[in-house]
Structure formats: structure tokens, C-alpha cells
C-alpha positions in Angstrom: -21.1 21.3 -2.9 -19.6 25.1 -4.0 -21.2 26.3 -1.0 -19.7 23.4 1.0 -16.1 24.1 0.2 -16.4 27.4 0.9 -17.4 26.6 4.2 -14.4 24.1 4.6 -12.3 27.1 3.5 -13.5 29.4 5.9 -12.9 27.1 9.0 -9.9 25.6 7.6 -7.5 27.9 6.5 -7.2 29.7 9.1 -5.8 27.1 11.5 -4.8 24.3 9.0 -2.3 25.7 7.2 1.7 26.0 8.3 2.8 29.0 9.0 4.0 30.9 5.9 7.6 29.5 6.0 6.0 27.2 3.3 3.3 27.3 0.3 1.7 23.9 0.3 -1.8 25.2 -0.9 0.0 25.9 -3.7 1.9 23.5 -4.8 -0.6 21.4 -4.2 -3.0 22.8 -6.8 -0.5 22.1 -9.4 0.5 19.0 -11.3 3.9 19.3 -10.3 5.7 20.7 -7.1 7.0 24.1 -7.9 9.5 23.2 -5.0 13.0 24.1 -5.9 15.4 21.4 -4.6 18.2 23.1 -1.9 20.9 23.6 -4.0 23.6 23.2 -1.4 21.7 20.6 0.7 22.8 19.3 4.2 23.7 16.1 4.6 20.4 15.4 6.8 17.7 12.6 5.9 14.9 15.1 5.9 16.6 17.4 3.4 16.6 14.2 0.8 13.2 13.5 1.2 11.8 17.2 1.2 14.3 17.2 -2.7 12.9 14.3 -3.6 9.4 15.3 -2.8 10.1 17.9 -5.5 10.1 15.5 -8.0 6.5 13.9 -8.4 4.1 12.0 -6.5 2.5 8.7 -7.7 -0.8 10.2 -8.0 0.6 12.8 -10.4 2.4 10.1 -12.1 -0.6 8.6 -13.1 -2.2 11.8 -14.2 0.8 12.3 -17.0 1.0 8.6 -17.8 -3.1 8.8 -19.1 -2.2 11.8 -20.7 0.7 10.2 -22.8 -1.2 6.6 -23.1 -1.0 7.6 -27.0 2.7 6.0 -26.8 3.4 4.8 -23.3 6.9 3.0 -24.8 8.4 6.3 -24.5 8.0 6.3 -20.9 10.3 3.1 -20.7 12.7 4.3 -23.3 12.5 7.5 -21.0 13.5 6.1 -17.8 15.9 3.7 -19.9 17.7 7.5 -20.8 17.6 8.1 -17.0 19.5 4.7 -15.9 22.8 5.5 -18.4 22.2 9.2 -17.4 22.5 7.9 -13.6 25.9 5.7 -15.0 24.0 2.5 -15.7 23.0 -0.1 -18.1 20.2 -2.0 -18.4 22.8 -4.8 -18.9 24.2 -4.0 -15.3 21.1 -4.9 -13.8 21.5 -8.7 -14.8 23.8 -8.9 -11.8 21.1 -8.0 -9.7 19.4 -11.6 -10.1 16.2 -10.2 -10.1 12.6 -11.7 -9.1 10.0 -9.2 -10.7 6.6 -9.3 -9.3 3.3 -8.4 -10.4 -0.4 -8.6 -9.5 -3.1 -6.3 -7.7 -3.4 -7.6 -4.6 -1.0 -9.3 -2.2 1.9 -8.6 -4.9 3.7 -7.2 -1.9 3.0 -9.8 0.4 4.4 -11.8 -1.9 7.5 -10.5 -2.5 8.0 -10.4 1.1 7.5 -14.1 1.6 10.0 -14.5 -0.9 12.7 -12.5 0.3 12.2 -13.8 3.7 12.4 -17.7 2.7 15.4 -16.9 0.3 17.2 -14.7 3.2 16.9 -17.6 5.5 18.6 -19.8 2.7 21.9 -17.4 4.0 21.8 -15.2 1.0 22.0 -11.1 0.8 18.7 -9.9 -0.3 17.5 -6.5 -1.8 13.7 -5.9 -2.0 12.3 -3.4 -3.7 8.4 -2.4 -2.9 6.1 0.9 -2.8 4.1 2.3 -1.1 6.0 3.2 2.0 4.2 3.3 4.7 5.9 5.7 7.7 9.4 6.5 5.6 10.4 6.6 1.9 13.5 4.6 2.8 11.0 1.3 3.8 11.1 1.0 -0.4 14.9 0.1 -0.6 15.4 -2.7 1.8 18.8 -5.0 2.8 18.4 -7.6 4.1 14.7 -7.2 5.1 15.4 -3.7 7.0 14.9 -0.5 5.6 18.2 1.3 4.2 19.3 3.4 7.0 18.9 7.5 6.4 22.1 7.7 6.7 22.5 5.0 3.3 19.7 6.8 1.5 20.9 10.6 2.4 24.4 9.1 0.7 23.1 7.8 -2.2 20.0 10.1 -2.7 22.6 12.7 -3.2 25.2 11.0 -5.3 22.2 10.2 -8.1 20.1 13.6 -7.6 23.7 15.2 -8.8 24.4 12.5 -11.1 21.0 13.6 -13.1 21.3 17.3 -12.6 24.4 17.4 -14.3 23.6 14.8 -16.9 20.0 15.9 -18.2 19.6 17.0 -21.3 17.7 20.0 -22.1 18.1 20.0 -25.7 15.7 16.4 -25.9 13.3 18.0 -23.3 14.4 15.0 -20.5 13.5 16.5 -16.9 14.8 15.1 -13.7 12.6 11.5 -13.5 9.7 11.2 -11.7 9.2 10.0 -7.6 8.8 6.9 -8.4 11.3 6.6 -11.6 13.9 8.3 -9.2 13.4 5.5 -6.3 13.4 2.6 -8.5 17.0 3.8 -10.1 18.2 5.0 -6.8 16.9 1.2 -5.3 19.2 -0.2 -8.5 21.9 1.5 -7.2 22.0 0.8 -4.0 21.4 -3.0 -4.7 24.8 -3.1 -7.2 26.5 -1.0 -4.5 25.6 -3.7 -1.6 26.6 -6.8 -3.8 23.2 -8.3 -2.9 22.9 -11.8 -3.5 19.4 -11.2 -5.3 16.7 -8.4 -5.4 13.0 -9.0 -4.8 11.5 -6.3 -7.3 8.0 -5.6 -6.7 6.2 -3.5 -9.7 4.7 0.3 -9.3 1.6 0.0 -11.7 0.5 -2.6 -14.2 3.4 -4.1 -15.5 4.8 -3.5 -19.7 5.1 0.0 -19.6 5.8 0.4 -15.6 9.3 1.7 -14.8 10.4 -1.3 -13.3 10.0 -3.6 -16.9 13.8 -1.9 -17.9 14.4 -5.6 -16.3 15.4 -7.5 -19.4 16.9 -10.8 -17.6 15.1 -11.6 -14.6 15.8 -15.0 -12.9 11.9 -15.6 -12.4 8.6 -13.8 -12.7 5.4 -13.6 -10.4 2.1 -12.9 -10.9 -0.4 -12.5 -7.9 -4.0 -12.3 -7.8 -5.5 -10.1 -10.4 -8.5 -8.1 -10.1 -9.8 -4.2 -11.0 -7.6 -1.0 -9.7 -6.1 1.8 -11.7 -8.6 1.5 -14.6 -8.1 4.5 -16.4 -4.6 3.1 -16.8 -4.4 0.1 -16.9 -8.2 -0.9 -18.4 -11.5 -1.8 -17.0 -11.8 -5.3 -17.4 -9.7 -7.8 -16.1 -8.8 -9.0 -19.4 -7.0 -5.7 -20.1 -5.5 -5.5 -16.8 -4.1 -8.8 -17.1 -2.7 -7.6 -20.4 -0.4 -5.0 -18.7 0.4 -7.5 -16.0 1.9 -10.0 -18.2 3.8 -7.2 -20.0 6.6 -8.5 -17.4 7.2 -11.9 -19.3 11.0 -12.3 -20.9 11.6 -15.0 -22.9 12.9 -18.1 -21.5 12.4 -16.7 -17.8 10.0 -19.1 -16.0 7.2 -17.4 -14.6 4.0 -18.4 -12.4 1.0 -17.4 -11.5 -1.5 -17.7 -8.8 -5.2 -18.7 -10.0 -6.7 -16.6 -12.0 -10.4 -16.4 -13.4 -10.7 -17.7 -16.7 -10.7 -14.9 -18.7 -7.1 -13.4 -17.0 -5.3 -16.8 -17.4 -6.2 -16.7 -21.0 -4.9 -13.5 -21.6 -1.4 -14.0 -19.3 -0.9 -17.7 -21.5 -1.4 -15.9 -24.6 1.3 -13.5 -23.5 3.5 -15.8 -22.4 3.3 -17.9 -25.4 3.7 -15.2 -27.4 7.7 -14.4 -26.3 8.2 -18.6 -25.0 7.6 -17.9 -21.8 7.3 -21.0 -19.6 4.2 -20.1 -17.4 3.1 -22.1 -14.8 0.2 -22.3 -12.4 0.7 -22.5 -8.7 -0.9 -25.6 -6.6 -2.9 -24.5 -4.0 -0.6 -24.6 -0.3 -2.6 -27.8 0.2 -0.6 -29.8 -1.8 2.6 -29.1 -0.9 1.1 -29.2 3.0 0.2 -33.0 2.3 2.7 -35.5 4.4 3.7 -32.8 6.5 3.1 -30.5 9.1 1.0 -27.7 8.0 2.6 -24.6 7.1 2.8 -21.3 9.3 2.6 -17.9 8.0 3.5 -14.8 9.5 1.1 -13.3 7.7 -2.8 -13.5 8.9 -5.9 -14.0 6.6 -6.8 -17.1 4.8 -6.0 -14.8 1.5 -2.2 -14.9 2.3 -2.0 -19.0 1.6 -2.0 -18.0 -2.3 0.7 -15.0 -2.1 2.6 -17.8 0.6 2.4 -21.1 -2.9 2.9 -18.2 -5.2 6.4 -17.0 -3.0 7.2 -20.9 -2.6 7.6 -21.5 -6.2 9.2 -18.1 -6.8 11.9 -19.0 -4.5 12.1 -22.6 -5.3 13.1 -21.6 -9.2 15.4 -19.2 -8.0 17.6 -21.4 -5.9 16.9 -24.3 -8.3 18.1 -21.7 -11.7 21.0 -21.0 -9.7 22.5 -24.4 -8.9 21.2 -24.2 -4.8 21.3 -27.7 -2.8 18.6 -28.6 -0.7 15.6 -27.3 -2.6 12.7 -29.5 -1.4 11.8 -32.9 -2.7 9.5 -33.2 -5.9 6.3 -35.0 -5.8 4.3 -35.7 -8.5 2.3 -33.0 -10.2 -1.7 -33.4 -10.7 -3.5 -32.1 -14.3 -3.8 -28.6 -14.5 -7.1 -27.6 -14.3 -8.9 -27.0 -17.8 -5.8 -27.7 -19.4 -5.0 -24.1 -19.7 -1.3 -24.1 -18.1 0.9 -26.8 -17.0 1.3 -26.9 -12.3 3.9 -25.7 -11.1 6.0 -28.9 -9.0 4.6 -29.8 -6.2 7.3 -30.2 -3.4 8.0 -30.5 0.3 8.8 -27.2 1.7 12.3 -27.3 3.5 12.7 -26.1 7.2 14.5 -22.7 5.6 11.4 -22.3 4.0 9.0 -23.2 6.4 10.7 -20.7 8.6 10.4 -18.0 6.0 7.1 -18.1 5.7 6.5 -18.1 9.6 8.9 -15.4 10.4 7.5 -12.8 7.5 6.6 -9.4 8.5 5.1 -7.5 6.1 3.6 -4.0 8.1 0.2 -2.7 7.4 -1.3 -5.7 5.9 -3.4 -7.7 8.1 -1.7 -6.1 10.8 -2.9 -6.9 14.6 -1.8 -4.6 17.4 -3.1 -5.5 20.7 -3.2 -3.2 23.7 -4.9 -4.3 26.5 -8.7 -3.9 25.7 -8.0 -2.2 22.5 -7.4 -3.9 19.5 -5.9 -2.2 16.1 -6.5 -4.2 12.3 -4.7 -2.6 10.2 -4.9 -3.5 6.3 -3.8 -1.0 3.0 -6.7 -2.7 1.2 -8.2 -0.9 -1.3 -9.6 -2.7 -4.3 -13.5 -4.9 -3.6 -11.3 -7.6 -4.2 -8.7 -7.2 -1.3 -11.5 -5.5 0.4 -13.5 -8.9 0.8 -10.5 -10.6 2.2 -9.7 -7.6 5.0 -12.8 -7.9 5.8 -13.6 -12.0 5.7 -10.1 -11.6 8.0 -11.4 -9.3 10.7 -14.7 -11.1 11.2 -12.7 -14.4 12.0 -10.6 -12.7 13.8 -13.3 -11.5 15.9 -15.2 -15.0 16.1 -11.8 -16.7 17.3 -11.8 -13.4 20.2 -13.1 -14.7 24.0 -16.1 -12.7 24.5 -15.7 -10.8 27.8 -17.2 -11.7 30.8 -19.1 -8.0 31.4 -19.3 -4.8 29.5 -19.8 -3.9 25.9 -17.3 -4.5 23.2 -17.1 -1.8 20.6 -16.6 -1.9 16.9 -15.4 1.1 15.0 -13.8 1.4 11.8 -11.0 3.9 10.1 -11.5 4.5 6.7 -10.3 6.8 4.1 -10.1 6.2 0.1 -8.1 8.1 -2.5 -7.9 8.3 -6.6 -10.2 6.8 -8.7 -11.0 3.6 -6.5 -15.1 3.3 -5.8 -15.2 4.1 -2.3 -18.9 3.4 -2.2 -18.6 -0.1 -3.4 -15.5 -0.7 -0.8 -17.3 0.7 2.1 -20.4 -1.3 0.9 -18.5 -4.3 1.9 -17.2 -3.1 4.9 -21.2 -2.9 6.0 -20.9 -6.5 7.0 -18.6 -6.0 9.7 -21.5 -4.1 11.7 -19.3 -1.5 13.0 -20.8 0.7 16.0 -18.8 3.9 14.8 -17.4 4.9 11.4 -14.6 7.4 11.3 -13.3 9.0 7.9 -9.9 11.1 8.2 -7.7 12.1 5.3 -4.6 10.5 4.9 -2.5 13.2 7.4 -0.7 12.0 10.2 -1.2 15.8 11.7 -3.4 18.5 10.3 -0.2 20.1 9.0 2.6 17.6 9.0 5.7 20.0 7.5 8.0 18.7 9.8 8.1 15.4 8.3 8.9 15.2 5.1 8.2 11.5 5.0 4.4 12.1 4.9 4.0 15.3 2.9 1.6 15.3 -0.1 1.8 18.2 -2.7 -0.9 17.2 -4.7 -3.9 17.8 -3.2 -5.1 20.9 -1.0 -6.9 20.2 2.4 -10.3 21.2 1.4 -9.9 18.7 -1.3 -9.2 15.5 0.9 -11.9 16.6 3.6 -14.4 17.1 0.9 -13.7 13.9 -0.1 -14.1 12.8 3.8 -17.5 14.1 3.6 -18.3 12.6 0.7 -17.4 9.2 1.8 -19.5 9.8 5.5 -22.3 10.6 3.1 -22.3 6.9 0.8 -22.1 5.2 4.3 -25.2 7.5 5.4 -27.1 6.3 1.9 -25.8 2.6 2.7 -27.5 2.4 5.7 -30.7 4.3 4.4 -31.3 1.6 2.0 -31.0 -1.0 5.1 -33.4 1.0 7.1 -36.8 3.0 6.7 -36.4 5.8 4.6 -36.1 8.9 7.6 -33.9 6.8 9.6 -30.6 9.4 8.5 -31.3 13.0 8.0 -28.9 14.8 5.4 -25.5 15.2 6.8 -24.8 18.8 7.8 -21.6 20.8 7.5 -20.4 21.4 11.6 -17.3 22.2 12.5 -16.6 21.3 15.9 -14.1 24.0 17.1 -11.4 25.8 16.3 -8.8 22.8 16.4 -10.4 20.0 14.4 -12.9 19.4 11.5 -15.8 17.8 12.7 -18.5 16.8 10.8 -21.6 14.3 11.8 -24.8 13.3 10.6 -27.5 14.3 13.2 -28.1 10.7 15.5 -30.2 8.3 14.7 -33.5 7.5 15.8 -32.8 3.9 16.2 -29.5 1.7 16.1 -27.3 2.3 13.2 -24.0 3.4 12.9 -23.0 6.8 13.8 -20.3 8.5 11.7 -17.7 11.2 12.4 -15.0 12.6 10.2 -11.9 14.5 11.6 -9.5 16.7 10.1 -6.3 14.4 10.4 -5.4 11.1 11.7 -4.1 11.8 15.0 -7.4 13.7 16.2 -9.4 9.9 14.7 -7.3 8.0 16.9 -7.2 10.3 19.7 -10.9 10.1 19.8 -11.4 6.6 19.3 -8.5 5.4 21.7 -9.8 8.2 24.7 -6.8 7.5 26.5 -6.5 3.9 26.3 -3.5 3.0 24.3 -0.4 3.6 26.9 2.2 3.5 23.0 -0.3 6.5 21.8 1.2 9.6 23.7 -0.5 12.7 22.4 -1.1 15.8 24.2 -4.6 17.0 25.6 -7.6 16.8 22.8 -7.8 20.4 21.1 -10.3 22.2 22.6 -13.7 21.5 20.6 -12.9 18.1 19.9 -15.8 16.4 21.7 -18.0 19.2 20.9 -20.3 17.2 19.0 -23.3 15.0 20.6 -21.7 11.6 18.3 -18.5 12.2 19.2 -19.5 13.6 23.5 -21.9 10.3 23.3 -19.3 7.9 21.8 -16.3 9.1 24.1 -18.8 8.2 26.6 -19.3 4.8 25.3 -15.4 4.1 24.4 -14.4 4.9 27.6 -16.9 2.4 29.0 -16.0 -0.7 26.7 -14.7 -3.8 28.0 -13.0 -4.3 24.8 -12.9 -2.0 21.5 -11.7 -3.5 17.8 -10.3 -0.7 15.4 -10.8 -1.8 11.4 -8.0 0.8 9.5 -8.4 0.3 5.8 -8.8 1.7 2.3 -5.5 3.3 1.9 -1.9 2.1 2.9 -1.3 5.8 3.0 -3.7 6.0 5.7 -2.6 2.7 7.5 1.1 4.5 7.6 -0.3 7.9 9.0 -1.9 5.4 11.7 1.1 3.4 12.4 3.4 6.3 13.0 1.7 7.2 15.6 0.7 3.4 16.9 4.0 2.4 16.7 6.7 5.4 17.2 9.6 3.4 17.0 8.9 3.0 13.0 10.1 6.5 12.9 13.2 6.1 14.3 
């Protein structure tokens, strides 16, 4: 591997890297960007985000948080500091009429089933989420629309200055962290706007995440639980669903979706622990029976859960705060095992039988048609949501007409980051008997400094296209242990020009999937589209790009489909890179 990064080096650098207005390699190697912020910045958006890119990413966030696990309060009594630093109590955010969510998959979805059923009730919302996909300002929402640059320029400034002028030196209190920064900024903004209520979705885990400076919530959330950030948060599901139910406050209702066993033990312990009420959430069925059955704006059979967990989240709220026409109670069934008490089981009103239908929530089960090619775009990136993208995209295939003549193409877009097990993830993805598999790092361009939105200090290029390779080499061993053992030689190291990264396994003697990685995403989807998307406007392929027999061969065969089906997964970073370029107008 030593002598394969400094290969990578040698036919990287050179084109790769910005010109030396800027030292990304760097600052990348470092655990926190040696950036200085402008210190008379412009009023422009870009200028906020590059200062608050100073700050910390999320992945270095979770590098200091495991080093100071030994007492992780003083991270909340830390970003507690920050709020009154930034002119705020936590008192102050009891105005906010807050739903806090948690969960490890579909927590997100969730919240944004939530805030769209409560919005159509006629009330103001804030909503609150991470990651963003395309821009940083998709976290602080109105309304269900990003903040405009204009709104977050405004009040990025007013708190950067706020907490420059306020910090303390003398009790060692830096300027807070990325994601600290946006959850205080995203308080801010929501007092400032006199929302209604604010959908608050949590960063990581739950106790000791810097959203829990919450003390009165109006109602709690849990989605469904299952293994991701396990050297923080544990590596059992027992542990994880420790942290999760860190969020309970006692006397706020709160409810869950099913759990296994073990989880729903450990969130009723906790609950009971403070007198929490903690319910469990029928399944959509029952509050589907006598009535039409409900619509979701959301594909995959996995979003019915996150759609009863968002009923019931909304259906306290309006009920805790005195709201007419809430939906008429049925009777409730026993819970099962006798663990928790169900949540009511009610008829869904039209406002929230609209919600549900008009939710858009980007990058999760995502469908972008265009003409014969077909984009699925899903952020997951745990086994867990992992079997639902891909249960989700083989139905959605079955339910496709087969065309009449020609081939249909499969090909899938993957890239993983951190310390998820891309092996076991694309190990899943196996079933969906792709024809191609394409591994890119999460860059929109090879070197994207003139968006500030997507930049990443934290890692160097060699370091995410080693990881590339690595992941083209588990598929490689996947399908070896499908096939006879000299099926797949060794992948080799071969760059395919001067423009893009290429590297390939040699092709296979029989039919198996071939796999390419490229140096950013645009060259992946300029390769796998070959012309055929008319929203994809890119400039002529670098010179080298098809300089490969996989990728010569498989331009061929793309070019030739009747229909071709795109699988993007693994990262909601890399589903953002995708749809900035998919769908331009996010950028605007």
C-alpha cells in the first residue's frame, strides 16, 4: 500500500491540486483548519461559509469527542458557555417549542414529515437537520426552504463577532465547533423569525450531543435504531440506544418507533428513570384502517415507520398545545410484550394526510428520471439503512416496464467514509446485480475551491482515493468468493491520463461486474451518463478519460442501452456532490 500512495502522489499532485492561491494539502493533514477567518469579511455568502469552514468539520468533531469521552458533560456544559457567550439562555430556547429527534436511520425523514404535516396545520416552522447536502444553509430551514444566503451571511456574521469578542481565553474556550456553531446560529435564527415551532433533528447520539442544551422540549422522537458511529456512541445496540435516549426530559412525552428487544429495554429504563412517558408507535396500519390508505412523498416501504413515528410527533404537539382538529381517537390494542404502553391510534386528518404526501426530503430515496436514464439517490450508510435502499431499488425496478428492445444497464455509485464497514455495505449492495460499479470520493470536482459549500479540510486526496481503491478491491474479493477462484486478477494501480484517476481491475473472463474508480464525481457521472442526461451540462471528457478497456468497453455499452438505472449511495456527502450537478438549480 506505501508503494501505492506514492504512486497516487505522483499522478495526483500535479494536476489535482488548486493553484497555490490556497494550501488544502495542508490543512487537510491536520485536525483542525489552520485557516484564518477574513477579518474584515465581505458581506458575500461564500465568505461565511469559507469562515465557517475554519471552524471544524464533523469528522474532526468526532475525533476530539473520542478523545475527551473520559467526561463528555463538559462538552455540553461547553457549548452551554457558547449559547450565553452568543447572548442566549438555555431558558430562551423554551420559546422555540421544540420537537427533538433522534435515531440512526430515517431520523431525518422524520423530522421532515413532521414539519411538513405541522406546516400545513398553518403554523411557522423552523427545522433544524445535518448533513447538508449541496449548501450549509439546507441545515437552517423556514418554513421548509432553506434560509436564503443572504439570511445566513446576516446572521453568520452577527454570532461569528458575537463569539470572537466574547471568548474567553483565560478558561481555554475556543470559537465552537462546525456543528456547535450551526446548531447556535440555527437557535438564533429560529428566535429571530418568531417560528411557531422548530423541528430539531440531533447531530450524533443524543445525551452528550450539542443539541441536548434542549431542557423543555414539547415532545421527543426516537427513529429506528441500529449500529453507526461505534467508537462513539458503542458497539452494541444496547449502548447506542443508551445515548439515544439521553434526549428524554421529564414529563415530555416521547415515542418511539419499534425497536428490537434489547433497545426498547434500555430506552424504557431511561425513560423511567427521569418519568418520562414513552410510548410505542402503532404500525401506519392501524391508523390506515377505515380510511383511505395514506400517501407518502417519501418512497421505500421503510419510510411507513419514520411517516407513524412523525404522525404521533405532531399529533402531541398540536394536542400539548391546545390545537382543534387533531384526529379522532380509536381505541388502542396491547402493546406488544408489555414493554411500553401504544401510542393512540387515530384518524389522520386531511392536513395531515397532505403532509405526509407533499414531503420532500432530497437525497433519500430520491428518483430522477431522464428519459432512458434513471438516477436513485439514497445517503444510506449503515447495513441497516443499507438493506432498505437496496430492498427500495429492486422494487423499484420490478414495478419498471421492461423495454421492448435493447439492453437495460445497471450501474452503481458508491463511496463510504469514517469508520462505517464498507465491505459489509457493499456486500449488500451485491444483490442488486449491478453491471458496473463506480467508486468516486465525495468531490463534486477534482478541486472544488470555488465552492465553499463542498470543501473538506480534513482529508488529503490521496487519502479519499486510497480509500476508493480500497473499496473497488472488497467488491473485487465479493465477487471472487461468488465465482471460481481466477475469475478477478489483483487490481492494478492505472492511471488513465493526465485529467482523471482511473483505476480498474483487468476484465473478466466471464460475466461479473466490472469496476472503475474516478477521481471526483463529476468525471463518475460524466462517464456513466455519456451524454445522455440533457440537465447534466459538462464540458468535453478530459482527455484520457476513456483510456481504459472497462471504461472504452462500457461507454460503448451505455451509449447503447435502452434504459440505464444509477444506484448513488453510502454517503449523503456523496449523494450532495451528485445532486449539484443533477440538479443545478439546488445551487442557486
Amino acid at each position: 500500500m506505501r508503494g501505492a500512495r506514492s504512486h497516487l502522489r505522483a499522478v495526483l499532485f500535479p494536476v489535482a491540486v488548486s493553484p497555490p492561491r490556497a494550501t488544502p494539502r495542508v490543512a487537510g493533514r491536520r485536525a483542525w483548519s489552520a485557516r484564518p477567518a477574513p477579518q474584515e469579511p465581505g458581506m458575500e455568502y461564500q465568505d461565511a461559509v469559507r469562515a465557517l469552514n475554519t471552524l471544524q468539520t464533523n469528522a474532526n468533531y468526532l475525533e476530539q469527542a473520542k478523545r475527551q469521552r473520559g467526561d463528555p458533560q463538559t462538552q455540553l456544559e461547553a457549548m452551554k458557555l457558547h449559547l450565553a457567550q452568543s447572548g442566549l439562555q438555555v431558558e430562551d430556547l423554551d420559546q422555540l417549542n421544540i420537537i427533538h429527534v433522534t435515531g440512526t436511520k430515517g431520523k431525518g425523514s422524520t423530522c421532515a414529515f413532521t414539519e411538513r404535516i405541522l406546516r400545513n396545520y398553518g403554523l411557522k416552522t423552523g427545522f433544524f437537520s445535518s448533513p447538508h447536502l449541496v449548501q450549509v444553509r439546507e441545515r437552517i430551514r423556514i418554513n421548509g426552504q432553506p434560509i436564503s444566503p443572504e439570511l445566513f451571511t446576516k446572521h453568520f456574521w452577527h454570532l461569528y463577532h458575537r463569539l470572537e469578542e466574547t471568548k474567553d481565553s483565560s478558561s481555554h474556550v475556543s470559537m465552537p465547533s462546525y456543528f456547535r456553531f450551526l446548531t447556535l446560529m440555527a437557535f438564533h435564527v429560529f428566535l429571530q423569525e418568531k417560528v411557531d415551532l422548530a423541528v430539531v433533528e440531533v447531530g450524533i447520539g443524543g445525551t452528550y450531543d450539542s443539541t441536548n442544551i434542549i431542557r423543555k422540549p414539547v415532545v421527543c422522537g426516537v427513529s429506528s435504531l441500529g449500529i453507526d458511529h461505534t467508537s462513539l456512541l458503542g458497539d452494541t445496540m444496547e449502548k447506542i440506544a443508551w445515548q439515544k435516549g439521553g434526549i428524554f426530559k421529564r414529563g415530555v412525552p416521547a415515542f418511539t418507533a419499534l425497536q428490537p428487544d434489547g433497545p426498547l429495554a434500555v430506552l424504557k429504563e431511561r425513560a423511567e428513570q427521569i418519568s418520562c412517558p414513552l410510548y410505542l408507535c402503532p404500525p401506519l396500519e392501524a391508523l390506515e384502517e377505515g380510511g383511505p390508505p395514506l400517501t407518502l412523498g417519501l418512497e421505500g416501504e421503510h419510510q411507513r415507520s419514520n411517516a407513524a413515528l412523525a404522525l404521533q410527533l405532531a399529533r402531541c404537539w398540536l394536542q400539548q398545545k391546545d390545537h382543534q382538529g387533531i384526529g379522532e381517537l380509536r381505541a388502542s390494542g396491547p402493546s406488544p410484550l408489555g414493554q411500553l404502553p401504544l401510542a393512540p391510534v387515530f384518524q389522520p386528518t386531511s392536513h395531515m394526510r397532505l403532509g405526509l404526501q407533499g414531503t420532500e426530503w432530497l437525497g433519500r430515496t430520491q428518483v430522477l428520471r431522464r428519459g432512458s436514464l434513471t438516477w436513485y439517490l439514497d445517503g444510506a450508510h449503515t447495513c441497516s439503512s443499507m438493506q432498505a435502499c437496496t430492498r427500495w431499488f429492486r422494487q423499484a425496478l420490478h414495478r419498471l416496464e421492461r423495454p421492448s428492445r435493447g439492453s437495460e444497464v445497471c450501474v452503481l455509485l458508491f463511496n463510504s467514509t469514517g469508520d462505517r464497514d464498507a465491505a459489509a455495505l457493499l456486500k449488500l449492495l451485491q444483490s442488486c446485480q449491478f453491471d458496473y460499479a463506480v467508486f468516486c470520493p465525495n468531490l463534486t470536482e477534482v478541486s472544488p475551491m470555488d465552492n465553499a459549500d463542498q470543501q473538506n479540510f480534513t482529508v488529503t486526496l490521496d487519502q479519499v482515493l486510497l480509500r476508493c481503491l480500497e473499496h473497488q478491491q472488497h467488491w473485487s474479493r465479493l465477487h471472487e468468493e461468488q465465482a471460481s477462484p481466477d475469475l478477478w486478477d489483483t487490481p492494478s494501480l492505472e492511471p488513465a491520463g493526465p485529467e482523471s484517476l482511473l483505476l480498474a481491475p483487468r476484465p473478466p473472463h466471464t460475466h461479473s461486474t466490472s469496476s472503475l474508480v474516478f477521481s471526483c464525481i463529476s468525471h463518475a457521472l460524466q462517464w456513466i451518463s455519456q451524454g445522455r442526461d440533457p440537465v447534466l451540462q459538462m464540458p468535453s471528457p478530459p482527455q484520457g478519460l476513456l483510456a481504459h478497456p472497462v471504461a472504452d468497453s462500457g461507454a460503448r455499452v451505455l451509449r447503447e442501452a435502452a434504459a440505464i438505472h444509477v444506484l448513488v449511495t453510502g454517503s449523503l456527502h456523496l449523494v450532495g456532490g451528485a445532486l449539484k450537478l443533477l440538479e443545478p438549480s439546488l445551487s442557486q
